[in-house]
C-alpha positions as CSV (number, residue, x, y, z in Angstrom):
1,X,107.4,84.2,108.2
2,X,103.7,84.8,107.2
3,X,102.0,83.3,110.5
4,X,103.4,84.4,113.6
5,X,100.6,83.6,115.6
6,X,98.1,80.3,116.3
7,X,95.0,81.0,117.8
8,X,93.2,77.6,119.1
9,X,89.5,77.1,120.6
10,X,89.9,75.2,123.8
11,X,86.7,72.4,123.8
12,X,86.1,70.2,120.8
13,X,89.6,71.8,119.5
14,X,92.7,71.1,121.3
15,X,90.6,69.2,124.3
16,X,88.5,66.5,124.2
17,X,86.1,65.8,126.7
18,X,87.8,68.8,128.2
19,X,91.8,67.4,128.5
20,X,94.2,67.9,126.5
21,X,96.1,64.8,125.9
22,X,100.6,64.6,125.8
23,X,100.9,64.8,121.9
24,X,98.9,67.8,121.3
25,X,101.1,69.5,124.4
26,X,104.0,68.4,123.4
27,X,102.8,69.9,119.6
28,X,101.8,73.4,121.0
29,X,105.0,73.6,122.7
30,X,106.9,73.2,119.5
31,X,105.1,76.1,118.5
32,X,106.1,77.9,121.3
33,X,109.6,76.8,120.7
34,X,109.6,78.2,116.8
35,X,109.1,82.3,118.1
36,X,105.5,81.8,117.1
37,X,103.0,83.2,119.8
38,X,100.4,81.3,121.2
39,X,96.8,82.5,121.8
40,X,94.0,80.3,123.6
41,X,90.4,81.8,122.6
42,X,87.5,79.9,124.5
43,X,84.2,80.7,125.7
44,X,85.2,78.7,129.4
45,X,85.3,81.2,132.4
46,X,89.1,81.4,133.9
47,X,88.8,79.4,136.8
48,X,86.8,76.6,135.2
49,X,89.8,76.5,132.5
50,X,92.3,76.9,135.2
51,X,90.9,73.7,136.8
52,X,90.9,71.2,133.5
53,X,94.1,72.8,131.9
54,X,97.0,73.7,134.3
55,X,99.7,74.6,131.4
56,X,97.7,78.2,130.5
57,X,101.5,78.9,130.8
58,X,102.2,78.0,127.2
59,X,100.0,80.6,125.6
60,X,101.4,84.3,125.5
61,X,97.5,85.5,126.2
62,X,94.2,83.5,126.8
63,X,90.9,85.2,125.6
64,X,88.3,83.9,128.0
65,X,84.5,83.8,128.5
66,X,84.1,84.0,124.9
67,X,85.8,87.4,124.0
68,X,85.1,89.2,127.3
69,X,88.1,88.4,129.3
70,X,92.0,89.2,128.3
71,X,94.2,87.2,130.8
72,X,98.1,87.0,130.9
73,X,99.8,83.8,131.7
74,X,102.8,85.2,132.1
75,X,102.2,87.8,134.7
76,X,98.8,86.6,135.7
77,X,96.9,89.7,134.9
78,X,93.6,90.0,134.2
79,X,91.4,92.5,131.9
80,X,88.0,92.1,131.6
81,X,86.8,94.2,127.5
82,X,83.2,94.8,128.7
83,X,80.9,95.4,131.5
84,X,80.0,92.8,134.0
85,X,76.7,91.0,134.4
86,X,73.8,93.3,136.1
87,X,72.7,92.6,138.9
88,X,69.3,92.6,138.1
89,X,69.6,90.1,135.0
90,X,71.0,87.2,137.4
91,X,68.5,87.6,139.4
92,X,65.4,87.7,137.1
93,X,67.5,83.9,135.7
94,X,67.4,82.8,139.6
95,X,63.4,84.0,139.9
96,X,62.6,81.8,136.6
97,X,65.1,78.6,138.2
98,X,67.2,79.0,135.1
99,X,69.9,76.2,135.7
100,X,72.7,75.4,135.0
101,X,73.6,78.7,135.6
102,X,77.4,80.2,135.5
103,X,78.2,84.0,136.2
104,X,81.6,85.3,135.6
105,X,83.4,88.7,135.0
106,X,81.3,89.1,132.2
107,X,79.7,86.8,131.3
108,X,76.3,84.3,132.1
109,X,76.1,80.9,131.0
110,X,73.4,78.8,130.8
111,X,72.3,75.6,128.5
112,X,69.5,74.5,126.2
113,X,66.4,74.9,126.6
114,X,67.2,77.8,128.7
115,X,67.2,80.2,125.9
116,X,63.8,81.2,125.8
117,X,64.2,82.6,129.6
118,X,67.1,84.2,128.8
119,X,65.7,86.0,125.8
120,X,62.8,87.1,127.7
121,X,64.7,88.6,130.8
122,X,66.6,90.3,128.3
123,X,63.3,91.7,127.0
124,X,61.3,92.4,130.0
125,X,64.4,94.4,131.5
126,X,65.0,96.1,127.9
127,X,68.7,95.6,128.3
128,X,71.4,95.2,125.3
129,X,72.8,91.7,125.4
130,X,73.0,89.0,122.6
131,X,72.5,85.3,122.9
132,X,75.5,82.9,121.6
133,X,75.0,79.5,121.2
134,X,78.1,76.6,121.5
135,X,77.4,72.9,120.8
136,X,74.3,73.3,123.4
137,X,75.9,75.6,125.6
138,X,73.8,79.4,126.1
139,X,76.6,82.7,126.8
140,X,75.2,86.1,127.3
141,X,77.0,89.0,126.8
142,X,77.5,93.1,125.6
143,X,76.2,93.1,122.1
144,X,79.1,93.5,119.8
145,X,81.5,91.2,122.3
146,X,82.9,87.6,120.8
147,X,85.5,85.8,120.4
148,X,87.2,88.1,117.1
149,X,86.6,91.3,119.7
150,X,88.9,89.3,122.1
151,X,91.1,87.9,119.5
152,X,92.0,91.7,118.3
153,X,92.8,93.2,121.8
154,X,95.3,90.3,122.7
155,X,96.9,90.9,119.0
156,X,97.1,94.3,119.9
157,X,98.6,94.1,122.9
158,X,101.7,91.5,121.2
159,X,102.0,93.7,118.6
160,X,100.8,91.4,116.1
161,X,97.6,91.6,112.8
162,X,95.1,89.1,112.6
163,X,96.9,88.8,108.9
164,X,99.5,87.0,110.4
165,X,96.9,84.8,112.6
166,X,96.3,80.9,111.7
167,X,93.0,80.1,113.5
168,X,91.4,76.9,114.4
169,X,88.3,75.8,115.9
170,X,85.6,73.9,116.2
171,X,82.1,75.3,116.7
172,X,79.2,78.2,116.5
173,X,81.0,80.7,118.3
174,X,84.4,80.2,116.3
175,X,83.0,81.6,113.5
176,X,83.4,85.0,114.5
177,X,87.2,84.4,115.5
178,X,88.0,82.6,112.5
179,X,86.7,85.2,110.5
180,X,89.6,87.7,111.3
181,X,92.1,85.4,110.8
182,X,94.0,85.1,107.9
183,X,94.0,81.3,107.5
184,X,90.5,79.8,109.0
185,X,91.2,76.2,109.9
186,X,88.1,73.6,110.9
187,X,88.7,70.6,112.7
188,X,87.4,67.2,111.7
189,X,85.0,66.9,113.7
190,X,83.6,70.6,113.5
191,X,80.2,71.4,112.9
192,X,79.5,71.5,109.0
193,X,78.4,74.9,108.9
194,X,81.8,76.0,110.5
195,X,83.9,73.6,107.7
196,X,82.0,75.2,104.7
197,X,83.5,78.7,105.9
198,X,86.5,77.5,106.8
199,X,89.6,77.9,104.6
200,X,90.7,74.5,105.0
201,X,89.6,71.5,107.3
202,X,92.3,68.6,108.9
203,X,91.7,65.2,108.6
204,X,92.1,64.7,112.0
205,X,89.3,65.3,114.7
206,X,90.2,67.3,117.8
207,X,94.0,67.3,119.5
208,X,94.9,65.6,116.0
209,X,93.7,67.8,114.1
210,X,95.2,70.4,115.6
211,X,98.9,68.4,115.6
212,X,97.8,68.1,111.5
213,X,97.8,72.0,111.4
214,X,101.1,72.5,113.4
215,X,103.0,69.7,111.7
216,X,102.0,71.9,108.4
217,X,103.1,75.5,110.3
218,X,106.1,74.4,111.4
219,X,107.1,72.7,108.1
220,X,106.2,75.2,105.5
221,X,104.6,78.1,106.8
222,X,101.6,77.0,105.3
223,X,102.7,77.7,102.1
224,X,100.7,75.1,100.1
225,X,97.6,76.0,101.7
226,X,98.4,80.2,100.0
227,X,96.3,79.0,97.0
228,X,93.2,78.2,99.1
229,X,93.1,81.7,100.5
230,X,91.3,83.1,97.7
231,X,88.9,85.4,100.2
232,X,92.1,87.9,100.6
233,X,92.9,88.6,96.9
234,X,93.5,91.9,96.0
235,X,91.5,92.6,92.7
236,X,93.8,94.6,89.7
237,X,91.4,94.5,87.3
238,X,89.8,92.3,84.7
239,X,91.2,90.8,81.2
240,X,89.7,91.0,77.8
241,X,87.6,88.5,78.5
242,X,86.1,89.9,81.6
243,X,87.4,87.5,84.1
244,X,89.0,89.3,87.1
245,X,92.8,89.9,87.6
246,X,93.9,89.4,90.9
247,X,97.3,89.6,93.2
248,X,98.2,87.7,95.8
249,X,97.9,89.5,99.9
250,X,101.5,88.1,100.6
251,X,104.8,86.8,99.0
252,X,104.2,88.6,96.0
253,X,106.9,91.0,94.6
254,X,105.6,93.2,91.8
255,X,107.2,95.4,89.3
256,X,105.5,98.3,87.9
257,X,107.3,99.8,85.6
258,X,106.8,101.9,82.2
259,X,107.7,105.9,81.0
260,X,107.1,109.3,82.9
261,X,103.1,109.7,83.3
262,X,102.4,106.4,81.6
263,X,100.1,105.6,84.9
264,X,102.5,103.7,87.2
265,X,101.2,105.5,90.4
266,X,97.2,105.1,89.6
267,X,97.7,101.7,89.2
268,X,99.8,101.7,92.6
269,X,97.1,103.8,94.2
270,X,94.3,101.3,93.1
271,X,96.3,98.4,95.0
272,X,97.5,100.2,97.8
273,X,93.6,101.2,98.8
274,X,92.5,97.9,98.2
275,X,95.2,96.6,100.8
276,X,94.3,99.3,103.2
277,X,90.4,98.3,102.7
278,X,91.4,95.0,103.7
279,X,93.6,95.8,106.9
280,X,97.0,94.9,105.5
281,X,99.7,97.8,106.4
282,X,102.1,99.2,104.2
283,X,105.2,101.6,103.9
284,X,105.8,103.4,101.1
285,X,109.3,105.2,100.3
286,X,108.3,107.9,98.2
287,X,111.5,110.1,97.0
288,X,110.0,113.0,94.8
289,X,106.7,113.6,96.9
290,X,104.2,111.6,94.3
291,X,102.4,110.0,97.3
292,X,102.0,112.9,99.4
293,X,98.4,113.2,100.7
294,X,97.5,110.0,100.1
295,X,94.2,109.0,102.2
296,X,95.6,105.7,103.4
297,X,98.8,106.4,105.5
298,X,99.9,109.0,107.5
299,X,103.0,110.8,105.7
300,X,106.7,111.7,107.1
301,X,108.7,114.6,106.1
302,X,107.6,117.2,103.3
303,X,109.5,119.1,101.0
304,X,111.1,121.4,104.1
305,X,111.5,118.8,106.6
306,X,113.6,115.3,106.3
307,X,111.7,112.2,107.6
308,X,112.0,111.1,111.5
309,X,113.2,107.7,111.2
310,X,111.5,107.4,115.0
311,X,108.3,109.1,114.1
312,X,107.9,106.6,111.3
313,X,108.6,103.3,113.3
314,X,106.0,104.7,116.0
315,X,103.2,105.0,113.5
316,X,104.3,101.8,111.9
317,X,104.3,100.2,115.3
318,X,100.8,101.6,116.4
319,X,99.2,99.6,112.9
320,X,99.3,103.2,110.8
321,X,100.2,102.6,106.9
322,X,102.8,105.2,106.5
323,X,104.3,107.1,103.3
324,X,108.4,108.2,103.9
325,X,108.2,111.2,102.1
326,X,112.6,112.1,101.1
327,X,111.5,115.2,99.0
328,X,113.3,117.1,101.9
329,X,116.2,114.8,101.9
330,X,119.0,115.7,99.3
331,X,119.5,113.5,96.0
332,X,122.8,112.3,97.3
333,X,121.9,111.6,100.4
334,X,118.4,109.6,100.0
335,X,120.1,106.3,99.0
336,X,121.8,106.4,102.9
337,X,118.2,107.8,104.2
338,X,116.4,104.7,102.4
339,X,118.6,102.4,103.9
340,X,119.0,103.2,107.3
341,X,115.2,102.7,106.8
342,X,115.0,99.8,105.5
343,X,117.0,98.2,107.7
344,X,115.0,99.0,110.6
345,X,112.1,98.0,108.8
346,X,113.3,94.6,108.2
347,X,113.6,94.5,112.0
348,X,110.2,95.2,112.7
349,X,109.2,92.9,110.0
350,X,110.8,90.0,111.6
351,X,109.1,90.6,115.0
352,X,105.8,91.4,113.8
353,X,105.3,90.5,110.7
354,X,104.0,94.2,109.3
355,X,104.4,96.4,107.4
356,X,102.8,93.7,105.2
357,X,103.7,95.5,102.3
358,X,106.8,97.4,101.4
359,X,106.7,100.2,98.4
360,X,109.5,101.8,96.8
361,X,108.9,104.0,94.1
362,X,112.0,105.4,92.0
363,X,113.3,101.9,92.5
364,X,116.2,102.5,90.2
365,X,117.8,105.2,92.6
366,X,116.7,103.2,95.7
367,X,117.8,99.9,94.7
368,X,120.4,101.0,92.0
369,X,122.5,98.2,89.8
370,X,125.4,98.3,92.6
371,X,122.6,97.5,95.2
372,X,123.9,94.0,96.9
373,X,121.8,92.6,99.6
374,X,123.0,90.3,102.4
375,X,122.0,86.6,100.6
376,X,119.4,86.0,103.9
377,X,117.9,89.2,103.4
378,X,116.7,89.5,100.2
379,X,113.6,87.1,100.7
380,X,112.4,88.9,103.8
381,X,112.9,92.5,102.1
382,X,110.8,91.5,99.0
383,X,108.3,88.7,100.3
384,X,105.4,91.3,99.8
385,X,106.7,94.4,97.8
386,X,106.3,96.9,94.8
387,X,109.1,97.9,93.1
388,X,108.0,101.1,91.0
389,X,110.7,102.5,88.0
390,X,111.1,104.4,84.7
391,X,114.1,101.7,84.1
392,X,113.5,98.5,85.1
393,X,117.5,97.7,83.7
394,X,118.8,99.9,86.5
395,X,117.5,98.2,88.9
396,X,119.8,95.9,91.1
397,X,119.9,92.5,89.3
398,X,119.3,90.9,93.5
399,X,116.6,92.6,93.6
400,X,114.7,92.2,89.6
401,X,115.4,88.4,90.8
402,X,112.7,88.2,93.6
403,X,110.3,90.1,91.1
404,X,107.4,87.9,90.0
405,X,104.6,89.8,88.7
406,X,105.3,92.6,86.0
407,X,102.9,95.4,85.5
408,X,104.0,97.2,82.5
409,X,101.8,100.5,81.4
410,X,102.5,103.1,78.8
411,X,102.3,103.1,74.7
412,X,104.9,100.4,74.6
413,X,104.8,97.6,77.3
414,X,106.9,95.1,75.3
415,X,109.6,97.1,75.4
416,X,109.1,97.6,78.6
417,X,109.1,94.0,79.9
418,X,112.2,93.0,77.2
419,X,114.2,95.7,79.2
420,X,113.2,93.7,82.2
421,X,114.4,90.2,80.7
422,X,117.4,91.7,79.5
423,X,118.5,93.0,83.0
424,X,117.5,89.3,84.5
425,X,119.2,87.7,81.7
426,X,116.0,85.5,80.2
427,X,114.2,85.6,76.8
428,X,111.1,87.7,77.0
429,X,107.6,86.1,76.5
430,X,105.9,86.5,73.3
431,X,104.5,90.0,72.8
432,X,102.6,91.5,69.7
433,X,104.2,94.1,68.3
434,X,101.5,96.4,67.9
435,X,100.1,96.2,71.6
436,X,99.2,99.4,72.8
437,X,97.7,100.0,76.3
438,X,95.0,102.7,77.6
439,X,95.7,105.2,80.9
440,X,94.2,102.4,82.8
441,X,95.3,99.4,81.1
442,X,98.4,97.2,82.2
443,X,100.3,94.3,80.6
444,X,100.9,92.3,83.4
445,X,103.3,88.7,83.2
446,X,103.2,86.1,86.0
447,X,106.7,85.6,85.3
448,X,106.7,82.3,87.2
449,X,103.6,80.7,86.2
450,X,104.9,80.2,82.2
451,X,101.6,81.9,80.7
452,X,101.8,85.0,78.5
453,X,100.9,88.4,79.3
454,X,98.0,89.5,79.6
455,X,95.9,93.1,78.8
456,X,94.2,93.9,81.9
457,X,92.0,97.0,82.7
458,X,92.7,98.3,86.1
459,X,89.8,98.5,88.6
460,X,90.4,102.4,89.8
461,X,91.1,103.2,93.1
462,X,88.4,105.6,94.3
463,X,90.7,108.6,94.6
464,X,91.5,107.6,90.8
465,X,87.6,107.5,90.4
466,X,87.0,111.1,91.7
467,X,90.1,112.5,90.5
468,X,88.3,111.3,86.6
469,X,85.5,112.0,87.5
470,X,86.7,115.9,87.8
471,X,88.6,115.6,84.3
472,X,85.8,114.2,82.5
473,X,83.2,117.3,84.2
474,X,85.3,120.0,83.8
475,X,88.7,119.1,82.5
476,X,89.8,118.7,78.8
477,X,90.2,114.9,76.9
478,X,91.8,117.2,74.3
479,X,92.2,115.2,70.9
480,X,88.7,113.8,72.3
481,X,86.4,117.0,72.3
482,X,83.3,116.0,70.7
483,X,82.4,118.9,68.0
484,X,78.8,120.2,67.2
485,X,78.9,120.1,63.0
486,X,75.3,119.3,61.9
487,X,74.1,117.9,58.7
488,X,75.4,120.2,56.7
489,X,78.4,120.7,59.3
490,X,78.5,124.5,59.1
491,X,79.3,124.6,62.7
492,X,82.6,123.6,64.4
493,X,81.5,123.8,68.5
494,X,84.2,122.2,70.5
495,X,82.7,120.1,74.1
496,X,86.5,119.1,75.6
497,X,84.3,118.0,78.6
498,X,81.0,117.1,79.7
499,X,79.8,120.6,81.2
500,X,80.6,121.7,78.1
501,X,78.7,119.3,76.2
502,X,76.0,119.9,78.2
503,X,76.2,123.5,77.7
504,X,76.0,123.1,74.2
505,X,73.8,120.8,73.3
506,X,71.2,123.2,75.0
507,X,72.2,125.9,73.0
508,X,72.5,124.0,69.3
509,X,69.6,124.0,66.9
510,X,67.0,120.9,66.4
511,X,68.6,120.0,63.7
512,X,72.1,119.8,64.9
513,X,71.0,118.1,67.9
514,X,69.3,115.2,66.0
515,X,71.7,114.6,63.7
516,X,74.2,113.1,66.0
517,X,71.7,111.6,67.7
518,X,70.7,109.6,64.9
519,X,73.9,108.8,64.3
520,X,74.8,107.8,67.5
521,X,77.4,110.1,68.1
522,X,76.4,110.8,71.5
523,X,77.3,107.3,73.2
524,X,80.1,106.7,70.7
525,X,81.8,109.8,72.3
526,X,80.8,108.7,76.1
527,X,82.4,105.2,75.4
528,X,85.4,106.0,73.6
529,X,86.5,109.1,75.3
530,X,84.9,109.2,78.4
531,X,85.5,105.6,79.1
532,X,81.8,105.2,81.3
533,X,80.1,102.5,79.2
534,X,77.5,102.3,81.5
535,X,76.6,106.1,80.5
536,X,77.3,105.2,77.1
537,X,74.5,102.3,77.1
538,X,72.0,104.5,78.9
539,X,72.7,107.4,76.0
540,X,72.6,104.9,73.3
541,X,68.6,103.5,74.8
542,X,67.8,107.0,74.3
543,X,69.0,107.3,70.9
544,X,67.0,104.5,69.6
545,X,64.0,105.8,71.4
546,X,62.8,108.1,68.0
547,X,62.3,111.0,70.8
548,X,61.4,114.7,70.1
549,X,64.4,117.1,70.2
550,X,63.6,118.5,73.4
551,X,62.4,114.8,75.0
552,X,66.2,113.5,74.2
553,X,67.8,116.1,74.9
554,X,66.6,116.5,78.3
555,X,67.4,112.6,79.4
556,X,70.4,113.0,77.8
557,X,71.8,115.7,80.0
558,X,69.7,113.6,83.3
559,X,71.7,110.5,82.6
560,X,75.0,112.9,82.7
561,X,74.1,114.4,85.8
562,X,73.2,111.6,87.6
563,X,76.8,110.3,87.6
564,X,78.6,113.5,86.9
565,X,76.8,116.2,89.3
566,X,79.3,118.7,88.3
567,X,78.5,118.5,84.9
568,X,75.6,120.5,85.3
């Protein structure tokens, strides 16, 4: 289950006029009824809402006075998330006869036209509150406080990520609320600026509108709406034609799959840092210690020390991405480790919907050919996973069967992907023969969508970017050197990086130096072995600038250092 939560804006939302009328009850407590939980997220104070709404029951929290005040239902608790009202302020708003005027735990209300007396008690008693405006109402509150601030601490509290959050409003002040969950929905009769953001508007206005979106939870999860959540893509990379590449942030199981040091974990890296950029959690089971250190997750167990399978559910419980490291586990004994694991993963999967992501690299020794899932399992385990192997044919057939994605990488991905169609039993798409990929290159199918593969370039992750960045200053591309020769080519002087190069260019003679120049063997090089074509086009300006020796050799070595300081 994707959403386990609905969050709903009380006025102009689920009330009109301020009630809320039998069907759209009787609809929220289906919701209640399906294990979903229910949040209410309104700018009314508690009492006033009390007073036009007496079933606050239904909801497992209410966020009140616009983000400022967490109340329980259930146990009738009540936490205010900022600082109440000073003094002072309420009474400079009764001095200038502000009215209406409303002051609660945390919060002041007004209406229009009082605005410009609220902004300039603010200003006179040089205090740090903001100014939100709701269909004509006025709030004031702690800068930084709304409705998406309240939103998260009631989340947090029921265990739960906004990415499993359908929201729905109505209004100015939704936007902010709206904007942290993972499906933003606008009612009919919403304000236009708050439907162009939203990720899909009902047909129906207020209470119906909101019956339209549960009828469509309860139903199907909202799985035909998945497409229109394009704002959560997770970027791979970009095709030969330049347009981007993208994976889905849920339901997606991916294979990545290709020989020893072909590139399977940079490419892994680059996704995984994108998902941690965007607040998704993942757990990765990492067997031989690849994933160690990584700067997204905490990590359990090392080489001397077998994993806590406690000290892993705690981080995963407290919203930390986390990296089971079995290097300290024995060979024989990792396939039991892994699935004690993952069994208590899938628990905490079904009651909170996270990790979002599961990882497994060495997939062929975690889920080996005699792996056989419980039927009711298998869609849970690998709703949002990456399966990572060397032999995508040892892989437990249950398990290649949820795959939809391939990323193949390495000097062969054909072969690759027909070693996956001949473990799933299906012919493999058409694949030239001669297709060869880069380091960062991947040939990635969309198994179920009946296109051929593609060649896409991976976006690097920015540890990938540094860690390159390093190799190209002061590491070795090896059957890429660029060699000094000359004219006459009576020299032989081997650059294997760029400090190198730019050691020696300063060294070579005039004529040495402008004769690759000329020649353009300067931003050749940078493109095809260095693989910055933004360096390369900046070196190949210069070379078509008819500079002296000294002139072009000196940008030359400025354009290297300003993207590769170490180079220097």
């Amino acid at each position: 289950m994707r959403y386990l939560a609905l969050a709903c804006d009380y006025d102009g939302t689920v009330a009109t006029q301020g009630t809320v009328d039998r069907e759209t009850l009787a609809a929220l407590e289906r919701v209640v009824a399906s294990g979903r939980k229910l949040i209410l997220v309104t700018g009314r104070e508690l009492p006033d809402l009390e007073r036009v709404f007496p079933h606050l029951e239904l909801f497992d929290r209410v966020v009140a006075e616009n983000g400022a005040l967490l109340y329980r239902p259930g146990t009738r608790e009540q936490t205010p998330l900022c600082e109440g009202p000073r003094e002072a302020f309420v009474r400079r708003l009764e001095e200038r006869s502000v009215q209406p005027l409303s002051v609660g735990q945390c919060i002041v209300a007004t209406r229009q036209p009082q605005e410009t007396a609220v902004l300039e008690a603010i200003r006179e008693l040089g205090l740090e509150l903001q100014v939100i405006f709701n269909k004509g109402a006025v709030m004031v509150l702690p800068s930084g406080v709304n409705k998406s601030t309240g939103l998260k601490a009631a989340l947090r509290e029921l265990g739960l990520s906004s990415h499993n959050v359908v929201g729905i409003g109505d209004a100015e002040n939704d936007h902010a609320f709206l904007g942290v969950c993972e499906c933003a929905v606008a009612v009919a009769n919403a304000l236009e600026t708050l439907k162009q953001r939203a990720d899909v508007v009902t047909r129906g206005d207020h209470g119906a509108g909101v019956r339209e979106l549960i009828s469509q939870l309860l139903e199907s999860d909202l799985a035909e709406w998945a497409p229109r959540l394009t704002r959560h893509a997770i970027l791979l990379g970009r095709d030969d034609e330049g347009r981007q590449v993208s994976l889905r942030p849920h339901g997606q199981c991916v294979l990545v799959a290709g020989p020893s040091g072909s590139g399977k974990s940079t490419v892994v890296t680059a996704v995984l840092e994108r998902l941690a950029a965007r607040g998704y959690q993942f757990c990765l089971v990492d067997p031989e210690g690849d994933f160690e250190g990584f700067p997204d997750a905490v990590s359990v167990g090392d080489e001397q020390h077998a994993p806590s399978t406690e000290e892993f559910l705690q981080l995963l419980e407290r919203f930390e991405s986390t990296v089971l490291n079995l290097l300290g586990v024995s060979l024989a004994d990792r396939p039991g480790v892994f699935a004690a694991a993952l069994g208590r993963i899938q628990e905490l999967r079904a009651r909170t919907g996270r990790p979002h992501w599961l990882v497994m690299d060495e997939a062929h020794h975690m889920l080996p050919e005699s792996w056989r899932p419980a039927p009711l399992t298998m869609p849970q385990l690998l709703e949002s996973a990456v399966l990572i192997t060397v032999h995508p044919d040892h892989v437990s057939p249950a398990a290649l069967a949820a795959v939809d994605t391939v990323l193949a990488v390495g000097p062969e991905p054909g072969k690759t992907i027909k070693a996956f169609c001949s473990a799933t039993g299906e012919p493999p798409p058409r694949i030239a023969n001669d297709l060869t990929l880069d380091k960062l290159e991947v040939l990635a199918w969309f198994r179920r969508a009946g296109s051929p593969p593609l060649r896409v370039r991976v976006e690097p992750g920015s540890a990938e970017r540094r860690r390159h960045r390093r190799k190209y200053a002061h590491g070795d591309v090896q059957d890429k050197s660029f060699y000094f020769r000359g004219p006459q080519e009576k020299l032989n002087l081997r650059a294997q990086n760029l400090a190198l190069f730019v050691q020696i260019a300063a060294g070579v003679d005039d004529d040495t130096w402008m004769h690759h120049l000329r020649q353009g063997d300067y931003s050749r090089w940078v493109r095809d072995a260095i693989k910055d074509e933004a360096l390369a086009e900046e070196i190949c300006r210069i070379e078509g600038q008819n500079l002296p020796p000294q002139e072009s050799r000196a940008q030359v070595k400025a354009a290297i250092e300003e993207k590769y300081t170490s180079a220097a």
